[in-house]
C-alpha positions in Angstrom: 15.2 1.7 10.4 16.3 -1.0 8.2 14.7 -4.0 6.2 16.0 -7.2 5.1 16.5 -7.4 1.6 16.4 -10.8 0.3 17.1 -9.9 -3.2 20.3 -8.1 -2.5 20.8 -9.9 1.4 22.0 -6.8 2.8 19.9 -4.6 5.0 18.7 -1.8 3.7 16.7 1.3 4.7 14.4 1.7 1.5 13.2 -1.2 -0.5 14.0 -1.3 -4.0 11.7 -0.6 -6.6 13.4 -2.5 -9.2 12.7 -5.5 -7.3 8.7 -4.5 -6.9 9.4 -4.6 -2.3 8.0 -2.5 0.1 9.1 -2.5 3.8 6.8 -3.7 6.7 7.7 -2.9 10.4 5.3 -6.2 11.3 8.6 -7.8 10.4 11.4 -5.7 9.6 11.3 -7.2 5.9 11.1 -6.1 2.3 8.2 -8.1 0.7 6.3 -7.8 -3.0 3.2 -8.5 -0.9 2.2 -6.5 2.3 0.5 -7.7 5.3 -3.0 -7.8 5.7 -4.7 -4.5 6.4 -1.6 -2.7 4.6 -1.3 -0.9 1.4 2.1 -1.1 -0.2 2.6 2.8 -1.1 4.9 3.8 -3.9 6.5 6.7 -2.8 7.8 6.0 0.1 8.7 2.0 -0.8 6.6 1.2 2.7 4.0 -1.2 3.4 1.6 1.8 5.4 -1.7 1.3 7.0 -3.5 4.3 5.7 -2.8 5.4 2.3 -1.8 9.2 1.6 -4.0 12.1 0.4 -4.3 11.4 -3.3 -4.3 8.1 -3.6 -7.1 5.1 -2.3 -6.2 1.9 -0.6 -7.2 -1.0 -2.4 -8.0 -4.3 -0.5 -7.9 -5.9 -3.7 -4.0 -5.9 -4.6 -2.9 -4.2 -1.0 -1.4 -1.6 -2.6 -2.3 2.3 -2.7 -3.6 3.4 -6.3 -4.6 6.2 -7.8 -7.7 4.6 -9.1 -9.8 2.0 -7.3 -10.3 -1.3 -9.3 -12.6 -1.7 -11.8 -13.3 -5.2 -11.1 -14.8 -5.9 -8.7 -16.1 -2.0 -9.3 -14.6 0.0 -6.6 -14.5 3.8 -6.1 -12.7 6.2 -4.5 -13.8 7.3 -1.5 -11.6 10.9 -0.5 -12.9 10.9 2.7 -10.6 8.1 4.4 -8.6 7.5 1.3 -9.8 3.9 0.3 -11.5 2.1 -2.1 -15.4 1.6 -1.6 -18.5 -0.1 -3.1 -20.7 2.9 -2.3 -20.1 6.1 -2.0 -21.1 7.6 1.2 -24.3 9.7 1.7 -22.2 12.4 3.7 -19.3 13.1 4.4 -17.5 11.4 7.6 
């Protein structure tokens, strides 16, 4: 599909990454800032709702990194691909 580009106002089907967007589907949009309970995901220029293998969804900046935060101290947890205080006693 397509996403409104406000930047460039034409509709386009990947958000530019010169302009720091990533599309959301919660409104068809190209934003710098995704939704809550989305992680804006580099790769693909989408606003996503589970981050991919490899990287960790941090609820910090909504954005999926390849290291968790280190303030407030945050780890990555490879089991559901996010960011976590603790580390889980086993796995899921």
């Amino acid at each position: 599909g397509y996403y409104a580009g406000d930047y460039t106002k034409t509709c386009v089907a990947i958000c530019p990454a010169a302009n720091f967007t990533y599309g959301t589907n919660a409104t068809r949009r190209c934003v710098e800032v995704c939704p809550q309970n989305e992680f804006a995901e580099n790769n693909t220029r989408m606003c996503m709702s589970n981050c991919p293998n490899g990287s960790f969804a941090d609820s910090n900046v909504r954005v999926c990194v390849a290291v968790c935060s280190a303030t407030p101290n945050l780890y990555g947890n490879p089991v559901n691909n996010t960011c976590v205080y603790t580390c889980p006693s086993t796995p899921d």
